[in-house]
C-alpha positions in Angstrom: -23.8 -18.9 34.1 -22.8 -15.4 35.7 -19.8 -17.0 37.2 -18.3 -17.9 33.6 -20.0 -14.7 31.7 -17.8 -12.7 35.1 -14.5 -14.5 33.6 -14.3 -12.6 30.2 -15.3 -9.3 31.8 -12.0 -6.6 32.8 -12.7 -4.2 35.4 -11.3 -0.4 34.3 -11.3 2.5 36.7 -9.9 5.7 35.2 -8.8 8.8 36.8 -9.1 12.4 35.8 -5.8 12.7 33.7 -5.2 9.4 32.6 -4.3 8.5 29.0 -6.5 6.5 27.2 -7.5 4.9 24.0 -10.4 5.0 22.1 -12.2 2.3 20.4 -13.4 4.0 17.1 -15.5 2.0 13.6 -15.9 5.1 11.7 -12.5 5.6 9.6 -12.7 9.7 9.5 -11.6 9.4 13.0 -8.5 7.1 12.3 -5.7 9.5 10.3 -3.7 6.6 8.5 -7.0 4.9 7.4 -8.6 6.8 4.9 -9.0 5.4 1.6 -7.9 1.9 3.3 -9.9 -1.8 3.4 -11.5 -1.7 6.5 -9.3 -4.8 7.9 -6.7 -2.4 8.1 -8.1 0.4 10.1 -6.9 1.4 13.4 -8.6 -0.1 16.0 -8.1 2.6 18.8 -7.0 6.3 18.3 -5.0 8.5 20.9 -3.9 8.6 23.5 -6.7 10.9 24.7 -6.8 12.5 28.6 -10.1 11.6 30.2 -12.0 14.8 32.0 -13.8 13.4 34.5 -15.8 10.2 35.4 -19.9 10.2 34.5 -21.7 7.5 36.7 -20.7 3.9 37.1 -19.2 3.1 33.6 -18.8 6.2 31.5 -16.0 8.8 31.4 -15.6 12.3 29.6 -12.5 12.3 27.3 -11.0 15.3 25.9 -11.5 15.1 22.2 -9.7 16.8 18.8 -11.5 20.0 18.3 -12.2 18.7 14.4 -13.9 15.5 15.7 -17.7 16.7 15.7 -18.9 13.5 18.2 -20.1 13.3 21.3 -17.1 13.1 24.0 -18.5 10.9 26.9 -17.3 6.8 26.3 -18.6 4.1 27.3 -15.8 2.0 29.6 -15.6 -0.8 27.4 -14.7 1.1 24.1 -11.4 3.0 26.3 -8.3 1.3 26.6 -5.3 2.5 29.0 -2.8 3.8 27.0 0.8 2.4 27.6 3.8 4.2 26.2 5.9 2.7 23.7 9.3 3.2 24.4 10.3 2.5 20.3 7.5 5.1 19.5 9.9 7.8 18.2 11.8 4.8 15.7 8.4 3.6 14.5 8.1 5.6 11.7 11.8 5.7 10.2 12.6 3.6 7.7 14.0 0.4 9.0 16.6 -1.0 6.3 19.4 2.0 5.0 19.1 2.9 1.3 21.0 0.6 -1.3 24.3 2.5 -2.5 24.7 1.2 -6.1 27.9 0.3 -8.2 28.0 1.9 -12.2 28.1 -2.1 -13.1 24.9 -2.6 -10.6 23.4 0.3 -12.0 23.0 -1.2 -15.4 22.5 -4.7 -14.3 19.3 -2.9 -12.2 18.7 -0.9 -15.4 18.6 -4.0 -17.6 16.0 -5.8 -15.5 13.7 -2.8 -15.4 13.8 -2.3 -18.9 13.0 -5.9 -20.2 9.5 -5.3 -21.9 6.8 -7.6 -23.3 4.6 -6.4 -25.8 1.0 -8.1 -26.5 0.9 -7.7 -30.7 -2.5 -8.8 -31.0 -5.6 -8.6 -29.1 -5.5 -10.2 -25.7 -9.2 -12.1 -27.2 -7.5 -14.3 -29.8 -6.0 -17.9 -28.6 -3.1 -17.2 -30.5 -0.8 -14.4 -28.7 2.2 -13.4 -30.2 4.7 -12.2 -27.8 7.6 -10.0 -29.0 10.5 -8.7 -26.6 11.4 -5.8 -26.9 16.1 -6.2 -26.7 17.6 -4.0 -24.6 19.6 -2.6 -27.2 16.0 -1.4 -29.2 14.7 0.4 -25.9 18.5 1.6 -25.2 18.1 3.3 -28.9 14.7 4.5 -28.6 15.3 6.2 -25.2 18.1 8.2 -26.5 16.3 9.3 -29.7 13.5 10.5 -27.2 16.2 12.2 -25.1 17.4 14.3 -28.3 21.1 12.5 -28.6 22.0 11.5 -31.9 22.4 7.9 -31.8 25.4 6.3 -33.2 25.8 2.2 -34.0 28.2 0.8 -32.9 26.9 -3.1 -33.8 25.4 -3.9 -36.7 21.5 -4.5 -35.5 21.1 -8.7 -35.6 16.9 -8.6 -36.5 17.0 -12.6 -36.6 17.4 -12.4 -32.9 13.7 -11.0 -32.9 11.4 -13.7 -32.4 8.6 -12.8 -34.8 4.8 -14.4 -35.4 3.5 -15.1 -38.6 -0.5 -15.4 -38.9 -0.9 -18.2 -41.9 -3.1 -16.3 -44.6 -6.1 -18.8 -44.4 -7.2 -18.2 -40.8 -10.9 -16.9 -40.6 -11.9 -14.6 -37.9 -13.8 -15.0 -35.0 -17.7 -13.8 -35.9 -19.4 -11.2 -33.8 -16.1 -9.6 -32.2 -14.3 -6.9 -33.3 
């Protein structure tokens, strides 16, 4: 059974000076996991230089001064740490920023400010969905804005899909 239990095991020797990785669980030690699900946590923080060896399988590693823990690892929770030779490009945004046409502009525009508006209570079986034209929101935005607001087409409200409740429904008892 040793022989097999042997296979899985790594043997790590670290020198005084040597970069390594920590192993950490506790998220106030990884920087870009706070406030994060757990799944995405770093799993090892550094690179960290070790000090000195401690007997057979623990080393002293040379620690942020705002990390209050104690700095002497066990082997199997350090990890050599290899340069990344794309480590100054990681963080740069990969894909160069859309440059948009007037035309695209509103087309983009348009899309964004296509609205659906709940009229009744979410509770009822019967929703009654209105949109909201683009030519409404256009309107409203510039009223808000403080431009006086001039039309130039006559306002089509038969384009408006609108619900109407039949005057004999009862409503539901005990809500609200």
């Amino acid at each position: 059974m040793k022989k097999y239990a042997d296979q899985n095991r790594r043997f790590l020797e670290f020198n005084a000076g040597d970069l390594v990785m920590v192993k950490v669980s506790d998220p106030r030690f990884s920087k870009s996991s706070r406030g994060r699900d757990p799944r995405l946590m770093q799993k090892y923080v550094g690179p960290l230089s070790v000090i000195r060896r401690i007997g057979t399988v623990a080393y002293k590693v040379e620690l942020p001064s705002w990390w209050k823990i104690h700095n002497v690892f066990h082997v199997s929770q350090l990890k050599k740490y290899s340069a990344d030779k794309d480590e100054d490009t990681r963080n740069q945004p990969s894909c160069r920023e859309l440059e948009l046409t007037k035309t695209k502009e509103k087309v983009a525009e348009a899309i964004l400010n296509h609205r659906v508006t709940i009229t009744q209570s979410p509770t009822t079986r019967n929703h009654a969905v209105m949109k909201a034209t683009l030519a409404q929101r256009l309107r409203a935005r510039e009223e808000r804005a403080g431009e006086q607001v001039t039309p130039s087409e006559p306002e089509d409200t038969s384009a408006t899909p609108t619900l109407e409740i039949p005057s004999d429904t009862v409503p539901i008892e005990g809500r609200e």
